[in-house]
C-alpha positions in Angstrom: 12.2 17.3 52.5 12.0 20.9 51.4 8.2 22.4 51.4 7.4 24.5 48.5 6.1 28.0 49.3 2.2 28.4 49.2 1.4 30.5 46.2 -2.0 31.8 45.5 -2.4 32.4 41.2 -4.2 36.2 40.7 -6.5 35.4 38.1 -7.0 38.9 35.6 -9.6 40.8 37.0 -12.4 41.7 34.6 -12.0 44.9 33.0 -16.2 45.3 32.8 -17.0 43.7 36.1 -20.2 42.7 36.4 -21.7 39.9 38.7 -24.5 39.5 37.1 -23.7 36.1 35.3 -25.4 36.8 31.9 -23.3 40.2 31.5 -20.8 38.3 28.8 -23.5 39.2 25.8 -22.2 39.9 22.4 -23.0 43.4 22.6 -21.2 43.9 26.2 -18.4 42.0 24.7 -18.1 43.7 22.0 -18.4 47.0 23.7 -15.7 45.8 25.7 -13.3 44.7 23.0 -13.5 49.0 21.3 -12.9 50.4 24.6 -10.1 48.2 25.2 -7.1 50.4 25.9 -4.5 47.7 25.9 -3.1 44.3 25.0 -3.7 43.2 28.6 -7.3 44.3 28.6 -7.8 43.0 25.3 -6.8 39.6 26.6 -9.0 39.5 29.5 -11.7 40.1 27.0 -11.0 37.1 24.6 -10.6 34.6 27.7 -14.4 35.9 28.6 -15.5 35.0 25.0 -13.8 31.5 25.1 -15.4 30.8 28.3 -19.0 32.2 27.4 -19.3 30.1 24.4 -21.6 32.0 22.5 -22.9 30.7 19.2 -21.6 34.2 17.6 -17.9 34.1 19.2 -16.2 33.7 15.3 -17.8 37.4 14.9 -16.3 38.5 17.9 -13.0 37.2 17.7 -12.8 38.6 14.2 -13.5 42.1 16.3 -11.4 41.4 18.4 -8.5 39.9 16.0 -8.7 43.7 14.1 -8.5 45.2 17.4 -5.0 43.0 18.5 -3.6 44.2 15.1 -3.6 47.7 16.4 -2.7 47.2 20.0 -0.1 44.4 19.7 3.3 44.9 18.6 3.8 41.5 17.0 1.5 39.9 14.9 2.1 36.9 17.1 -0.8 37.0 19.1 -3.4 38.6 16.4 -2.1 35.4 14.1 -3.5 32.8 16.9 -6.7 34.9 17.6 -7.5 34.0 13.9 -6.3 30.5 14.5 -8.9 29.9 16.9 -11.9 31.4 14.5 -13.2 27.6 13.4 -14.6 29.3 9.8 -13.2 31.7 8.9 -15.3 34.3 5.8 -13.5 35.5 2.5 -14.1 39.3 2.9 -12.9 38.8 7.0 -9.8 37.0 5.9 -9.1 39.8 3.2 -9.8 42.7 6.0 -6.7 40.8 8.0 -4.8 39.9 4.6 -5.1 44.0 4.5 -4.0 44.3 7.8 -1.1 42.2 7.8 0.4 43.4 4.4 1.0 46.6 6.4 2.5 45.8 9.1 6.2 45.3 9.7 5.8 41.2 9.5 4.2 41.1 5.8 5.4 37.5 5.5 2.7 36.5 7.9 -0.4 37.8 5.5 0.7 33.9 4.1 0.0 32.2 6.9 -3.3 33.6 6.4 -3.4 32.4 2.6 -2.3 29.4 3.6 -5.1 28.8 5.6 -7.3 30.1 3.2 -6.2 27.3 1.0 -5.7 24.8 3.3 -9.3 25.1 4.1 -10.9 25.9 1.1 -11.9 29.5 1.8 -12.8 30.9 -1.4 -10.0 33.6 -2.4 -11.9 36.1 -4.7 -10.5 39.5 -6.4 -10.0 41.2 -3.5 -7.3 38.6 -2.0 -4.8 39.1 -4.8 -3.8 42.9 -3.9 -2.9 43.0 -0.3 -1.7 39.3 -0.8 0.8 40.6 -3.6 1.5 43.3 -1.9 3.0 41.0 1.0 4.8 39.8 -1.1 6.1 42.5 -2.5 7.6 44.1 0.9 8.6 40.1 1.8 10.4 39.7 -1.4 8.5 35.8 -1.3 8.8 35.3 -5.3 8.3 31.6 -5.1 4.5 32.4 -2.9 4.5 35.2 -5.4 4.7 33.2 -8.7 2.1 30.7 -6.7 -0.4 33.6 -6.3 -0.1 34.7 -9.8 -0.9 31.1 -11.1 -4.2 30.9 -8.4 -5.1 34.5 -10.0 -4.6 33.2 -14.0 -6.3 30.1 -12.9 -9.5 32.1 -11.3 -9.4 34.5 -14.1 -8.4 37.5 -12.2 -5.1 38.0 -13.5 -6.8 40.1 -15.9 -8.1 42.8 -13.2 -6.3 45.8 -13.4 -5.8 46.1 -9.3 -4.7 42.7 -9.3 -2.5 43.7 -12.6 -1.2 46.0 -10.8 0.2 44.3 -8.0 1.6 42.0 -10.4 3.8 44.5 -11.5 5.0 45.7 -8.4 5.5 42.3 -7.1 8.2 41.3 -9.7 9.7 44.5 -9.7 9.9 44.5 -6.2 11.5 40.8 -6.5 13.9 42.0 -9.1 12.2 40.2 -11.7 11.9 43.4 -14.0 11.3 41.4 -17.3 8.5 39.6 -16.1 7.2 42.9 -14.4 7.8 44.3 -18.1 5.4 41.4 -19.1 2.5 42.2 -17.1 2.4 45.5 -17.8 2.4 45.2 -21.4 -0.3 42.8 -21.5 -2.0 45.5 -19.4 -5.2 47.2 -21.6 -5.1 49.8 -18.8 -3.0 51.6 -17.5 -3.5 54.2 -15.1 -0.4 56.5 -13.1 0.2 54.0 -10.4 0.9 51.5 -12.8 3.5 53.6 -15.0 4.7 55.2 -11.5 5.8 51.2 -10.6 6.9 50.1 -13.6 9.3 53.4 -14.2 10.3 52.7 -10.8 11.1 49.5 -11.3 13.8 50.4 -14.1 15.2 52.9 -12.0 15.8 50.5 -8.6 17.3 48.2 -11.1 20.0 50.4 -12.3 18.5 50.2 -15.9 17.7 54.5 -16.2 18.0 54.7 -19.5 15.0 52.2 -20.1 13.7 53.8 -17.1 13.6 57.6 -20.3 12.1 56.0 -22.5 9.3 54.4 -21.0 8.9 57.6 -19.3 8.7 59.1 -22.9 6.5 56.4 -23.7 3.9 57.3 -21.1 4.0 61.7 -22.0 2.8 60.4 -25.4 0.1 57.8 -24.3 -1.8 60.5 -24.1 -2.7 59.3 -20.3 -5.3 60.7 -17.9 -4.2 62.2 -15.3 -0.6 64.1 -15.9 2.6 62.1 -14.6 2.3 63.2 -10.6 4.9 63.8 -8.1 5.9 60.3 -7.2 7.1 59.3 -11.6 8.8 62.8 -12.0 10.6 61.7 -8.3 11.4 58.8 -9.5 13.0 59.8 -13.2 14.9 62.8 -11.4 16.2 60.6 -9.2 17.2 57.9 -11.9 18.6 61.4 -13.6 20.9 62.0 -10.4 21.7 58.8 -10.2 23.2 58.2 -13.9 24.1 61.4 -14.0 22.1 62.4 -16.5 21.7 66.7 -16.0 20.3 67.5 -19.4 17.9 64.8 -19.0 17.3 66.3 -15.4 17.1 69.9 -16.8 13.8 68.8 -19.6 12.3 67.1 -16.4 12.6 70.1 -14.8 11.3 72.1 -17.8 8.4 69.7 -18.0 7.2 70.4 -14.9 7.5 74.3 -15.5 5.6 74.3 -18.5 2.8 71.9 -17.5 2.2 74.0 -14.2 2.9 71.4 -11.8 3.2 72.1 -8.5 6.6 71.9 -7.0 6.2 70.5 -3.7 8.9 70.0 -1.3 8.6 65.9 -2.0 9.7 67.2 -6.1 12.0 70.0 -5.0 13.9 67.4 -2.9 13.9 65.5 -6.1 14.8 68.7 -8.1 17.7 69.0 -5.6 19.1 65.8 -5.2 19.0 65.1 -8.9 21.4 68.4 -9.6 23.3 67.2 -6.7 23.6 63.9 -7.9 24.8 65.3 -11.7 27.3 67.2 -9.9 25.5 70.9 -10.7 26.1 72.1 -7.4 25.3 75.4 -8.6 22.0 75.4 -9.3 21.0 72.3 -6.2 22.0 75.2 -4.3 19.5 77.5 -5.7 16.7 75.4 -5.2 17.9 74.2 -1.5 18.1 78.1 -1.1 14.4 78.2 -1.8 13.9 75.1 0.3 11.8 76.0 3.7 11.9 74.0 6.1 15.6 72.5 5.1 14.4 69.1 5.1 17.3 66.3 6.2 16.5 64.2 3.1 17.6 67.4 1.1 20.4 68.4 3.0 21.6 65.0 3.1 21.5 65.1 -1.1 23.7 68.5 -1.0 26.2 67.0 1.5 26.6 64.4 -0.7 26.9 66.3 -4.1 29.2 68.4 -2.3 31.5 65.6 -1.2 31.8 63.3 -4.5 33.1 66.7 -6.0 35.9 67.4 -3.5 34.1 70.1 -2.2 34.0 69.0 1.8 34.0 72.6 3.3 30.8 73.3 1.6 29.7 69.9 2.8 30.5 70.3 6.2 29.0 73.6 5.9 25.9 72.1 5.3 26.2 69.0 7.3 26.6 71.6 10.7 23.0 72.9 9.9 20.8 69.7 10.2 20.0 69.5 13.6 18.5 65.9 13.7 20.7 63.6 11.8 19.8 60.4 10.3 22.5 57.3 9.5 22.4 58.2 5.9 23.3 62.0 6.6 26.8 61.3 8.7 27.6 58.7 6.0 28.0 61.3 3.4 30.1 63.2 5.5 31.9 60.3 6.6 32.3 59.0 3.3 33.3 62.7 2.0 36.2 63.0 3.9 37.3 59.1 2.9 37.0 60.0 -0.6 38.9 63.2 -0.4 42.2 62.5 1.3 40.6 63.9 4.7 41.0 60.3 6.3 41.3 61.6 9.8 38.2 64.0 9.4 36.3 60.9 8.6 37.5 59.0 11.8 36.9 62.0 14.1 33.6 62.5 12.6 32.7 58.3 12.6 33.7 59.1 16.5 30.9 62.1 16.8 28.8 59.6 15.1 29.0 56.9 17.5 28.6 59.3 21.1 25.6 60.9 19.3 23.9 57.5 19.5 23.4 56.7 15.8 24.5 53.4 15.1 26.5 52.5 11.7 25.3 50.7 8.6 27.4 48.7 6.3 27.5 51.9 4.1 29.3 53.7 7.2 31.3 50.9 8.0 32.8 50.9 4.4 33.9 54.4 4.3 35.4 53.9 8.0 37.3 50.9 6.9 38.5 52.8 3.4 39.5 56.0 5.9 41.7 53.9 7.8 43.1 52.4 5.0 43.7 55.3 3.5 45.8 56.5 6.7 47.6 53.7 7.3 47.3 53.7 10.6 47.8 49.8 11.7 46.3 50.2 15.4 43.5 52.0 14.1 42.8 49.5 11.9 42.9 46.9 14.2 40.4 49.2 16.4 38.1 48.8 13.4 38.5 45.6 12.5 37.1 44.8 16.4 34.3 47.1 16.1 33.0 45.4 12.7 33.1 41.8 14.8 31.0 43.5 18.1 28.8 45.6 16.2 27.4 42.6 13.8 29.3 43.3 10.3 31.8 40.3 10.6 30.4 37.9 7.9 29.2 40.7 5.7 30.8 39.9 2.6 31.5 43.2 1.1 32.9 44.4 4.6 35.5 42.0 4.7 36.6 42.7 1.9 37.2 46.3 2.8 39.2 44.8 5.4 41.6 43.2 3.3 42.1 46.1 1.4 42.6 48.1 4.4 45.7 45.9 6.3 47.3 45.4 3.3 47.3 49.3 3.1 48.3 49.5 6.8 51.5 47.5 6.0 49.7 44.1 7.2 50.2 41.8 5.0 49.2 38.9 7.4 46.2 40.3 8.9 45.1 40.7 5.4 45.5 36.8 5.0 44.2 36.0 7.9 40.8 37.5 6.9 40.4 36.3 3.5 40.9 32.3 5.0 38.9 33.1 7.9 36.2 33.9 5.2 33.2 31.3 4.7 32.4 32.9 1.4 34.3 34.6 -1.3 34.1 36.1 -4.3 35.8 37.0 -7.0 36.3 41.0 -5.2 38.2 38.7 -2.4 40.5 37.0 -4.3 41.2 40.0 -6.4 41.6 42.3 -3.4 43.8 39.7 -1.8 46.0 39.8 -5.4 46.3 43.1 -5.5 47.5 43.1 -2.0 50.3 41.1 -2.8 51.0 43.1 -5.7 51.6 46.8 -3.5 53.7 44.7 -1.5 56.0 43.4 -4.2 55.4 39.9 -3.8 54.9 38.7 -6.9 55.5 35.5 -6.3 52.4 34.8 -3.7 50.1 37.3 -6.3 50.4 34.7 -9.4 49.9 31.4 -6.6 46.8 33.6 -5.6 45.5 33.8 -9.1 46.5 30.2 -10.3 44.3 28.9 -6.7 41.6 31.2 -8.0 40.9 29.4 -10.9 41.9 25.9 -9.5 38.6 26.6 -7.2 36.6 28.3 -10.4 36.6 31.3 -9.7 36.8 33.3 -12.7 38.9 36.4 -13.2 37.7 39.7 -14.1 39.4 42.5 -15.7 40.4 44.0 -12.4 41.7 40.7 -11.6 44.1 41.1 -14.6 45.1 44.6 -13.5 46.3 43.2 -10.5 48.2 40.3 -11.5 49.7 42.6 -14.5 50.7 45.3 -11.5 52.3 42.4 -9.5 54.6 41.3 -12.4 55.7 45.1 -13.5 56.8 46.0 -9.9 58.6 42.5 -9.8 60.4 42.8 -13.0 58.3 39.3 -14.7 58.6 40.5 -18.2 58.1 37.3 -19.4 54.7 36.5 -17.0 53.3 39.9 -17.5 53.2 38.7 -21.5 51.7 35.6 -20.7 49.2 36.9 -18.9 48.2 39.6 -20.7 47.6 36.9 -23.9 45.8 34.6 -21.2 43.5 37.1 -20.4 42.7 38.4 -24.1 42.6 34.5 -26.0 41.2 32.4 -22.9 39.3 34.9 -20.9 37.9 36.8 -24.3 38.3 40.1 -22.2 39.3 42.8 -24.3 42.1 45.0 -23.0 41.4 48.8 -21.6 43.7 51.8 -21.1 44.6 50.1 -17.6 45.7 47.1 -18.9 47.4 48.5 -21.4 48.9 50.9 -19.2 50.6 48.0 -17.4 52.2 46.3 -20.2 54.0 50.0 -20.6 54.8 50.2 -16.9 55.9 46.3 -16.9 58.5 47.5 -20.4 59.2 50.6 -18.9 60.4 49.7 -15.2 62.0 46.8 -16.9 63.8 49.1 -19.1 62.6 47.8 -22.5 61.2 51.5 -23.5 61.0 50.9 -26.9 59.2 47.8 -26.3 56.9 50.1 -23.8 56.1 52.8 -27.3 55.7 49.9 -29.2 52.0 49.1 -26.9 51.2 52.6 -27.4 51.0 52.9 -30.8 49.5 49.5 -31.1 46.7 50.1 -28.9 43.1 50.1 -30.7 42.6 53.4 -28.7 44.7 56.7 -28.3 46.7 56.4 -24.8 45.4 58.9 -21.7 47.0 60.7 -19.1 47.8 57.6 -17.4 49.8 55.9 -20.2 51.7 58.5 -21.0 52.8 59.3 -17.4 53.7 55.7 -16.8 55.9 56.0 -20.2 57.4 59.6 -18.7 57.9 57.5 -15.2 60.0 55.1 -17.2 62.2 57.4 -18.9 63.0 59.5 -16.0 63.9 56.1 -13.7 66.2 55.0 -16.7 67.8 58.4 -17.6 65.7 58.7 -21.6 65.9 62.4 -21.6 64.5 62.9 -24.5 61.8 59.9 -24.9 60.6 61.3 -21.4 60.3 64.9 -22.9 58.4 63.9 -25.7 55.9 61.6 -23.2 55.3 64.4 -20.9 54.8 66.9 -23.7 52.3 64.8 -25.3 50.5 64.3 -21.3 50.0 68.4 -21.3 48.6 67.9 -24.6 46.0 66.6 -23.2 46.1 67.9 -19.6 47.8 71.4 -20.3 47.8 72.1 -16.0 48.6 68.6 -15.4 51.3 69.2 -12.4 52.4 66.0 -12.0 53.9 66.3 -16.0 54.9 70.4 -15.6 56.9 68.8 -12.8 58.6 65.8 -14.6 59.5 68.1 -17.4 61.0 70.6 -15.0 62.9 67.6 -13.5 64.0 66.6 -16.7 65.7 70.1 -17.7 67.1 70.0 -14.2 69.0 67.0 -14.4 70.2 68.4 -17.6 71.1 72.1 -16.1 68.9 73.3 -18.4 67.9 75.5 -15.7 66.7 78.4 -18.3 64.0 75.9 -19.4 63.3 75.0 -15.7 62.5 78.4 -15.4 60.3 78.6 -18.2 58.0 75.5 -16.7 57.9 76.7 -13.4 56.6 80.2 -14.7 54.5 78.8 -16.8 53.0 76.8 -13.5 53.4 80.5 -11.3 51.3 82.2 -14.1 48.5 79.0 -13.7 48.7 78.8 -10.1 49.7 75.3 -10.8 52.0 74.1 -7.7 53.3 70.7 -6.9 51.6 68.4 -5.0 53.8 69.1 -1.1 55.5 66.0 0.0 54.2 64.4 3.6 54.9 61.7 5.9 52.6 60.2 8.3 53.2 57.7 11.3 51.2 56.3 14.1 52.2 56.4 17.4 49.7 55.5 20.5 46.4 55.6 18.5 47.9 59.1 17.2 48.4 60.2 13.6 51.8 62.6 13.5 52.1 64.6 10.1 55.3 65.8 8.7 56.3 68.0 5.7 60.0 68.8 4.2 61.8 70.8 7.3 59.2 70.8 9.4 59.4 72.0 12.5 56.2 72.5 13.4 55.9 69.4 16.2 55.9 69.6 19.6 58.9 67.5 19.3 60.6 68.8 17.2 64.2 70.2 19.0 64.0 66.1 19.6 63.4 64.8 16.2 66.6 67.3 14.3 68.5 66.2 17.3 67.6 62.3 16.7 68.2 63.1 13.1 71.8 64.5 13.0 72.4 61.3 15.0 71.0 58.9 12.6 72.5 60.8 9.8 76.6 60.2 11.6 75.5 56.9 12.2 74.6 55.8 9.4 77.9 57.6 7.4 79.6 55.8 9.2 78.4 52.6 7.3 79.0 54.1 4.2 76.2 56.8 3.6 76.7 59.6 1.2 73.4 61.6 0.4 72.6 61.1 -3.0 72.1 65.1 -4.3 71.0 64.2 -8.0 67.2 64.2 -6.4 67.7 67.6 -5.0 66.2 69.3 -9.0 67.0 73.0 -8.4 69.5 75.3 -8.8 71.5 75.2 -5.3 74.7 74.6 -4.1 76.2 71.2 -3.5 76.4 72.1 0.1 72.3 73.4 0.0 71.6 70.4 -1.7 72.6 67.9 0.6 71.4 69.8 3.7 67.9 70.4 1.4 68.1 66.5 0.9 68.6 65.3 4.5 65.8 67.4 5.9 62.7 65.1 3.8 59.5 64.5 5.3 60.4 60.3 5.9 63.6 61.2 7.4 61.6 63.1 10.1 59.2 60.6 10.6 61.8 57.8 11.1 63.6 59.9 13.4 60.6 60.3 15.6 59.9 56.8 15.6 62.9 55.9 16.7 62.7 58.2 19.6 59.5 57.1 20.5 58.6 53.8 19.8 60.2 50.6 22.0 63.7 49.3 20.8 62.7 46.0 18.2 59.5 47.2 17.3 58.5 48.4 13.5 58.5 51.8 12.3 55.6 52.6 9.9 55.5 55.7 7.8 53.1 56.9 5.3 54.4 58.9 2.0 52.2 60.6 -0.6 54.8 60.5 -3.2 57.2 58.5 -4.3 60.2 57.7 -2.3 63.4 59.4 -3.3 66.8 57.6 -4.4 68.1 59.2 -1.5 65.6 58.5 1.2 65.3 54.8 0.0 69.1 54.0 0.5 68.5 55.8 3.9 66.0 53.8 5.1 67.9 50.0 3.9 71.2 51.3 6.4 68.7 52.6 9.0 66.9 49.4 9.3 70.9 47.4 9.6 72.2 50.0 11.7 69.3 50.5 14.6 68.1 47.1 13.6 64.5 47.9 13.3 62.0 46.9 10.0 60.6 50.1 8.7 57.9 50.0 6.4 57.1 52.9 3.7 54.4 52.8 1.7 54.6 55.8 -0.9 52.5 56.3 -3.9 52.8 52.9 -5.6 54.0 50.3 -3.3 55.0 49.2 0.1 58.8 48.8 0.9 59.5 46.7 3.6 63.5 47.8 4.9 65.1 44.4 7.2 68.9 44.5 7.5 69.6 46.8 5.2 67.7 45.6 2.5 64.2 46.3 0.9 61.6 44.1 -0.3 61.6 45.8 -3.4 65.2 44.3 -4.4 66.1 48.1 -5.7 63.1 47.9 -8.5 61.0 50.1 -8.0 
């Protein structure tokens, strides 16, 4: 038999010893619970008052109960103190209900109540505030409906602090009507009150009730003047909807009523002109701004970044020294938004060895970057870190991720996320359509949308956009009708520029271009940029000369610096050698300082993003990569390969031309792949524009010859090139 070790049990020691036996006296013990320092001394004290078994020991466990709340991290212990106080006194329980509606557990302030109820403590006037307030940060509506019926039924629904609470508790609960109700029913109504309400509307996305009510209020003739924390508030709603000559009479207001500006409103002030996009004067009053708090800064970087204008972002961003979550997320999400995609994976990268952890906020600009580069190992990096790091059943997240492998070329990773899914919603199902739709398959886009509303889901008008995409890129004419008329007589959505502006692309790419004019001049609305250009796509793809002309003429009617038109009309006069009238547009852009967007290639190779541009030889590599092209190049002329000069638009040589044609940026890019990744495996290139005729017949031989599938995505589409053929069946 094993013997157990002797072990003596070290009772606490006293933290007042005393050996006089009658030492445990209220007024020791309650002299020993204020000069306790910590929990553990705290504790030694309540297991002296539960042994002496004084007749006043409710009293001092009440002491010490407020004592625990200070001293104790969780309201754990504090919460069974109370439980062991046999009779509890209304204006004790509403001292803890005080308490407790504090502290970082509000939820248990209704364990208190329900005591209080289950033991017929009276609940008087004073209960109702800190118990709504619990409420409130809880977001408990059901308890908070409850209290609101014991408060009618005791007649103190009528009290404006309990009023009050009211107010705040729906709002907070996103119940803003009945919030609405309460307050009007209010007789008074003091700042606080407005301050919540108007707050309330603005949380809720609803600003422009948020203005009025705030109009309402200036001409209540209310006592005192709308403070610090309403003007906040309806400067931030300003910022927020983008309202700047709302934001500029707020700011007028508070000039002409002498109200201080203190660096709670200029942050306000600030944000709201960086959130309307005047960068100008937000800088003017950041200027001002001493010390440069974070919350302000963190407003600048991101007015900066929605309006393209990262340097001065990053300028900014590099002088807060202590940055929050919310700060590198507007950096973050600067760069994602503004073709910087590898800024914003460096920069989540500094993020992470700086300690600060992500949000879902982060995490969806991270996932958007990567998508945005293409970068298939990266994304799979990402896709890891979102399952370690907690964000794996976070709805919205995954369906970033869907978004982003079908970007990366990945179709089946894409799939394999939405059915590993437990819950989806119509952003899923549309995300995984439009999915299928850049990828050309038509076919599993329209299976996706009938399953969608087999398990009723219904479609929404980005739905439609989608399925409409899927059927123009795939040439279903017929469908495309269909659906479009299913979505108008069945769905009662009315159509918008974008779905109109499919029905022309679906007619245009299918070559029916009269068919594609006849949409236009049907539509209830005159057509935008977008429409035309589609139209102006159209014709150039089927040869219209002079339908195309007219389309991109009426597109810098409305854009006059529009470069992507000033360049299709230039190509148009150049495949006509009207090269007098090329010269004319491409002056015309000189004079403007209009230039075309530059054509790039990206591909990914060992975690690496390699960048290439028309004759580039700017890589490491590059003696390599012209060497591995001239090869490819004999190789594949051998099976037939001619470069195809008609995409070279300006005035060379035949000889120039072909040489000019050979050298573009996804001819580089394959080349490199195929001297650097292992024999079998797929080449993956990112385009900015469109692929050429030229480079799109390259890429089918390359992928027959070297035996290799090499995915493109350009502008509009993936092409997926397997023995010498492309997904896109030559439609694109």
């Amino acid at each position: 038999m094993v013997s157990l070790p002797h072990t003596t049990l070290a009772l606490p020691s006293n933290p007042n010893p005393n050996p006089n036996p009658n030492a445990n006296t209220p007024t020791t013990l309650l002299t020993a619970i204020s000069s306790s320092k910590n929990l553990r001394q705290l504790k030694q004290v309540h297991a002296q008052i539960l042994k002496s078994n004084l007749d006043r020991s409710d009293d001092l466990l009440f002491n010490l109960l407020l004592s625990s709340c200070t001293l104790s991290p969780s309201l754990h212990y504090p919460l069974s103190v109370f439980n062991q106080i046999s009779k509890p006194q209304t204006h004790l329980c509403n001292k803890l209900l005080r308490e407790f509606s504090r502290r970082a557990e509000p939820d248990k302030a209704l364990l208190v109540y329900e005591r209080m109820r289950r033991e017929d403590v009276a609940v008087d006037r004073f209960s109702f505030p800190p118990l709504l307030k619990a409420v409130s940060r809880a977001s408990a509506l059901t308890e908070g409906v409850e209290i609101h019926g014991l408060a009618w039924k005791l007649g103190f629904d009528s009290d404006p602090f309990v009023e009050t609470a009211l107010v705040r508790m729906y709002a907070a609960c996103e119940r803003i009507m009945e919030a609405r109700l309460v307050f009007d029913k209010m007789s008074c109504r003091d700042v606080v009150a407005w301050s919540i309400m108007i707050n309330g509307y603005c949380q809720s996305g609803l600003f422009d009730t948020a203005f009025y009510l705030f109009e309402e209020m200036k001409n209540s003739n209310m006592e005192p003047d709308p403070d610090e924390m309403i003007l906040s508030a309806i400067l931030s709603a300003c910022g927020r909807a983008g309202k700047l000559t709302y934001g500029k009479a707020i700011h007028d207001f508070i000039k002409e009523n002498d109200i201080v500006v203190d660096s709670h409103l200029r942050s306000a002030l600030v944000t709201m002109y960086a959130g309307s996009g005047s960068m100008d004067l937000a800088q003017q009053l950041f200027d001002k701004t001493s010390p440069k708090d974070f919350v302000v800064a963190t407003a600048m970087v991101s007015g900066y970044s929605k309006l393209g204008r990262v340097e001065d972002a990053r300028l900014i961003f590099n002088q807060i020294v202590e940055k929050d979550r919310v700060c590198w997320s507007a950096m973050i999400s600067g760069y994602a938004d503004s073709d910087r995609p590898q800024e914003a994976l460096r920069l989540f990268n500094e993020m992470e060895v700086s300690g600060i952890r992500p949000d879902q906020v982060t995490m969806l600009s991270v996932i958007s970057a990567c998508g945005h580069l293409g970068a298939l190992d990266q994304a799979k990096w990402v896709h890891l870190y979102v399952g370690k790091n907690g964000f794996g059943r976070v709805l919205s997240v995954n369906n970033a991720l869907i978004d982003m492998y079908a970007k990366c070329g990945s179709l089946e990773r894409a799939k394999e996320v939405f059915e590993k899914m437990r819950r989806r919603n119509v952003i899923s199902w549309t995300t995984m359509i439009s999915a299928f739709a850049m990828h050309g398959d038509a076919s599993n886009a329209l299976n996706f949308f009938n399953q969608m509303k087999d398990e009723n889901v219904e479609p929404n008008r980005v739905t439609f956009v989608g399925v409409l995409y899927a059927c123009s890129h795939a040439g279903l004419v017929e469908e495309g009708r269909k659906i479009f008329e299913l979505m108008i007589n069945e769905y009662n959505i009315t159509p918008k520029h974008e779905h109109y502006g499919c029905m022309v692309d679906l007619y245009g790419r299918a070559g029916l271009l009269t068919e594609a004019l006849e949409v236009i001049e049907a539509m209830p609305f005159a057509p935008n940029v977008v429409i035309w250009g589609s139209l102006m796509a159209a014709c150039q793809i089927h040869g219209e000369m002079e339908l195309g002309e007219f389309a991109a003429k009426q597109l810098l009617e409305m854009e006059p610096e529009h470069d992507g038109a000033l360049v299709a009309l230039s190509n148009i006069y150049a495949k006509q050698r009207r090269w007098e009238d090329v010269g004319m547009v491409r002056k015309k852009m000189k004079n403007s300082d209009i230039s075309k967007e530059r054509g790039y290639s990206r591909i990914e190779l060992n975690n690496e993003v390699h960048e290439f541009l028309m004759a580039d030889r700017s890589h490491k590599q590059a003696d390599q990569i012209y060497q591995k092209l001239d090869e490819v190049v004999s190789e594949l002329k051998r099976v037939g390969y001619t470069p195809n000069t008609c995409c070279v638009l300006v005035d060379l040589e035949e000889e120039e031309r072909k040489e000019a044609i050979l050298l573009h940026s996804e001819k580089l890019a394959l080349s490199y792949g195929l001297i650097s990744k292992t024999k079998g495996s797929s080449i993956r290139i990112v385009k900015n524009l469109r692929i050429c005729e030229d480079c799109h017949a390259f890429m089918k031989l390359a992928s027959k010859v070297y035996e290799r599938e090499i995915i493109v995505r350009d502008r509009t589409r993936f092409h997926h090139y397997k023995h010498g053929f492309c997904s896109c069946k030559d439609y694109w």
